[in-house]
C-alpha positions, 0 to 999 in steps of 0.5 A, spaced: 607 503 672 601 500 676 597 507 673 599 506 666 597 497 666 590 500 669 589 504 663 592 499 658 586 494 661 580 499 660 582 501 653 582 494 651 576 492 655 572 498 652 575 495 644 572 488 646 566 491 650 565 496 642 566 490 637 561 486 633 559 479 634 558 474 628 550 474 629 550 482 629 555 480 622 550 476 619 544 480 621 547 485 618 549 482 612 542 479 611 539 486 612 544 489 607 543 483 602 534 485 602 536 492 601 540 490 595 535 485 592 530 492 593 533 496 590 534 490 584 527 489 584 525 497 584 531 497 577 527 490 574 520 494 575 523 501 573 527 498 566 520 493 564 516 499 564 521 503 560 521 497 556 513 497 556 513 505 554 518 506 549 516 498 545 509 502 545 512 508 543 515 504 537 509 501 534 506 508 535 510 511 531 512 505 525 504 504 525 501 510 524 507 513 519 506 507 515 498 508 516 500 514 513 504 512 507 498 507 505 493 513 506 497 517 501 498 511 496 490 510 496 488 517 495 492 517 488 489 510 486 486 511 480 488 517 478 488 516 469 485 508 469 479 509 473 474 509 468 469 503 466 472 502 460 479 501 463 477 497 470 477 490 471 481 488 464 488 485 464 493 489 462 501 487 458 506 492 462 513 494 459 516 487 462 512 483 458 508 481 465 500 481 463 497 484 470 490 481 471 485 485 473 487 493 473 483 496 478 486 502 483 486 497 489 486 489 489 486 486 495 490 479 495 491 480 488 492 473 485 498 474 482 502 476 490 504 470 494 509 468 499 507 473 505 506 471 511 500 468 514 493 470 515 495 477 512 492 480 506 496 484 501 495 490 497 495 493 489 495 499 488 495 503 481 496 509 479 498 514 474 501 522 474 497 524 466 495 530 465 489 527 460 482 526 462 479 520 466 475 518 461 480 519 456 481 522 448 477 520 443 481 516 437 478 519 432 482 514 427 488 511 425 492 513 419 495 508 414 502 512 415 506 518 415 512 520 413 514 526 416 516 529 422 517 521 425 515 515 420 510 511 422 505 505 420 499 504 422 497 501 427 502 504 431 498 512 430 492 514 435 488 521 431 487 523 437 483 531 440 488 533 444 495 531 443 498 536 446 496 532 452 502 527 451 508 528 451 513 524 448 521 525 451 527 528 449 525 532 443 529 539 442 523 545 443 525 548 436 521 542 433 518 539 438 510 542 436 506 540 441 505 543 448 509 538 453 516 542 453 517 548 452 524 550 455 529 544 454 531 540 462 536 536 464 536 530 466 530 529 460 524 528 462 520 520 459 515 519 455 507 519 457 505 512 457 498 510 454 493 505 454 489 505 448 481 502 449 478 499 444 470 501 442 467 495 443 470 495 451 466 501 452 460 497 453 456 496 460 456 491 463 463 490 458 466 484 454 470 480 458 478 483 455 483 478 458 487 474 454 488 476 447 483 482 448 488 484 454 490 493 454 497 493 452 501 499 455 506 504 451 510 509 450 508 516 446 514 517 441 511 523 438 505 528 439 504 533 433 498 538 435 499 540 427 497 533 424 493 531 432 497 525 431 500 521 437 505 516 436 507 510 439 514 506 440 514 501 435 510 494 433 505 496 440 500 500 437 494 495 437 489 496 430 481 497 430 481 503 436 477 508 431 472 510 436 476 508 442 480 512 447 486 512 449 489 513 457 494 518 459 498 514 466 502 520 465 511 519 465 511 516 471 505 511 473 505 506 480 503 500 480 505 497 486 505 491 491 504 492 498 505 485 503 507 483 510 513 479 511 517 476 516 513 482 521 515 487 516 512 491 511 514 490 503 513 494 497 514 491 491 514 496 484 511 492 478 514 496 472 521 494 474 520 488 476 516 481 476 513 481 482 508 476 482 514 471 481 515 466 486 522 467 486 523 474 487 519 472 494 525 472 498 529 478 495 530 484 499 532 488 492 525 487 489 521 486 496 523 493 499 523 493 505 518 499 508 518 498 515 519 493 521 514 489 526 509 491 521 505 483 523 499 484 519 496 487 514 487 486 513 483 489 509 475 489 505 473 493 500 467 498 501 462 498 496 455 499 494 451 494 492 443 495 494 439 496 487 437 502 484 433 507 487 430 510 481 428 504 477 427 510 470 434 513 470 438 507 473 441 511 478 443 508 484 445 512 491 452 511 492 451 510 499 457 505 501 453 499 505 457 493 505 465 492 507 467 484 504 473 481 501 469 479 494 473 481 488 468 485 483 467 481 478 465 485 472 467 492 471 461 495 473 462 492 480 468 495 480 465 502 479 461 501 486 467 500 490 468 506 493 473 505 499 478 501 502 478 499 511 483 497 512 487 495 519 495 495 521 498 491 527 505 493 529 507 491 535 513 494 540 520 490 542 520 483 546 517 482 552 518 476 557 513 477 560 508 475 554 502 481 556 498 479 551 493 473 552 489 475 547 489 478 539 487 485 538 481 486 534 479 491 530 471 493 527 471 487 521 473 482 525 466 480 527 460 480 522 455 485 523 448 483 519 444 488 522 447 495 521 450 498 516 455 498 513 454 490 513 460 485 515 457 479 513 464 475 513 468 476 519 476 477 519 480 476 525 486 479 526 490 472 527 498 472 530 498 465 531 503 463 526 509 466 530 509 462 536 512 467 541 507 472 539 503 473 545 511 476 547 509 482 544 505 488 544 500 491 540 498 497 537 492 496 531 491 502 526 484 502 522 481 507 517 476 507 512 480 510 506 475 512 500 478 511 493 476 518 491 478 517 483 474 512 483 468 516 486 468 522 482 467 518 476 461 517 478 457 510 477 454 509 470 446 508 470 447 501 467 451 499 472 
């Protein structure tokens, strides 16, 4: 018995002797608590890189497929009204809307508002013609015809080549023309067509605003028997003997690009008006194009250094000078040759605010030493978001030539 509480005793003094303290608790608890606080640090760094990366990679991504976009959209620019004749005049669209200063790419057009601050905006146009860039030649307008659409003048072009416009949904059996040889399904719009007056072929040209303005039409019919091309009724426009008219083709752009709201819009000014101010904010005539899209500059690149051979008038097509001064007359159209432009997307949220200071890009500075000159600085400016510096950014910057524009060529007069 005795043996047996001896052995009782010694396993209780060995549990006693074997257990914990409340110190040795709490230092336990304490080391367990730093490890913890580790490991949550270590989570924290690790998931504010995984924030930084992957931000950064989105506005990787959104920034150069936008930059893209754009880029294809300035290589069309002018494609059918690139020709001196055409470019700087004021334009009557089908809407009714009288777009000023036709030009393959304005910058700030004045008809655009709304976007965000500091921030410019785009215009571009374009036409998909199969006519030449320089036009047909009107060789008259007829009175009337009867036969095989009844017109009046001055709804009737004589043109050299009508087959080069197409009218729409004419049947191949008496369609006499070569725009449409087999029938289609759905069928196919007609050509639209500018018609230029002689008198505005001149260089440096009269002013053609206001009621000298272009007028944009349909074709209703070409016919290569008689070289006579038809426009919808009541818009042709008299006097263009000697004239030409412009093929923009059966679908032809002219499209608005602006920030707003940190995202990218495009609006089409054939369906709707988009210089309207009462259109600003709605999301069906100012698409969307893409997010976190937060500003938007952008010069125009131009040769303006007086002609190098005072007898012919030719000048050395070398671009010089990049500035935002909009070409006041046709001729300083003709030497717009590019377009630089810079876009800055940013990434998601960050706390931390990483940015201190706004990216820059090579016109935000001046440079009156070297050229291309850039007497006039513009900064890339984020400041009317008040949370900006929460943000990362990425700048993309191009020099974009206006290749319609170039190949025309600029004329000695000019």
């Amino acid at each position: 018995m005795l043996s047996l509480l001896n052995q009782l005793k010694h396993r209780q003094r060995v549990i006693i002797e074997s257990g914990f303290s409340l110190i040795e608790i709490m230092v336990g608890m304490v080391i367990g608590m730093m490890g913890i606080i580790a490991m949550m640090q270590v989570a924290s760094l690790s998931e504010a890189q995984r924030r930084s990366t992957v931000g950064g990679g989105d506005a990787l991504n959104s920034g150069a497929i936008v930059m893209y976009g754009l880029q294809r959209e300035v290589d069309q620019a002018g494609l059918g009204i690139s020709d001196s004749s055409l470019v700087g005049c004021d334009v009557q669209l089908p809407s009714g809307i009288t777009l000023a200063t036709l030009a393959p790419v304005t910058i700030n057009h004045p008809s655009i508002t709304g976007q965000d601050a500091n921030t410019d905006t785009l215009l571009i146009v374009y036409g998909n013609g199969n006519g030449t860039p320089q036009g047909d030649v009107i060789n008259s307008q007829p009175l009337t015809i009867a036969v095989p659409v009844a017109a009046n003048n001055p709804d009737i072009y004589n043109v050299s080549t009508p087959s080069a416009f197409c009218p729409n949904g004419v049947s191949p059996t008496v369609l006499s023309n070569d725009c449409q040889n087999t029938p289609t399904s759905p069928v196919p719009p007609p050509d639209w067509v500018i018609a230029v007056s002689p008198g505005l072929q001149a260089l440096p040209r009269p002013t053609c605003a206001a009621a000298s303005r272009l007028f944009m039409t349909q074709v209703v019919w070409s016919d290569r028997n008689s070289s006579n091309v038809i426009v919808t009724t009541g818009q042709g426009q008299a006097g263009m003997s000697g004239g030409r008219l412009f093929n923009m083709g059966r679908a032809p752009s002219i499209i608005a690009y602006a920030i707003r709201s940190g995202r990218l819009t495009r609006c089409d000014y054939l369906t709707n008006n988009c210089g309207s101010t009462s259109n600003n904010a709605r999301a069906d005539v100012w698409i969307p194009v893409a997010n976190d899209i937060v500003s938007l500059r952008a010069e125009y690149g131009r040769d303006t250094l007086t002609p190098v051979n005072s007898t012919s008038g030719q000048i050395n097509a070398v671009l010089d000078t990049f500035d935002q001064v909009q070409p006041a007359t046709n001729c300083a159209w003709t030497r717009v040759t590019s377009i630089r432009m810079a876009l800055v997307a940013r990434g998601g949220y960050d706390k931390s605010a990483p940015t201190s200071v706004a990216p820059v890009w090579a016109g935000s500075t001046v440079n009156s030493r070297t050229a291309p000159l850039n007497p006039t600085a513009l900064p890339i400016n984020l400041s009317a978001v008040t949370d900006w510096k929460n943000y990362r950014y990425k700048v993309f910057e191009t020099v974009m030539p206006i290749r319609n524009m170039a190949w025309n060529g600029v004329p000695p007069q000019c």
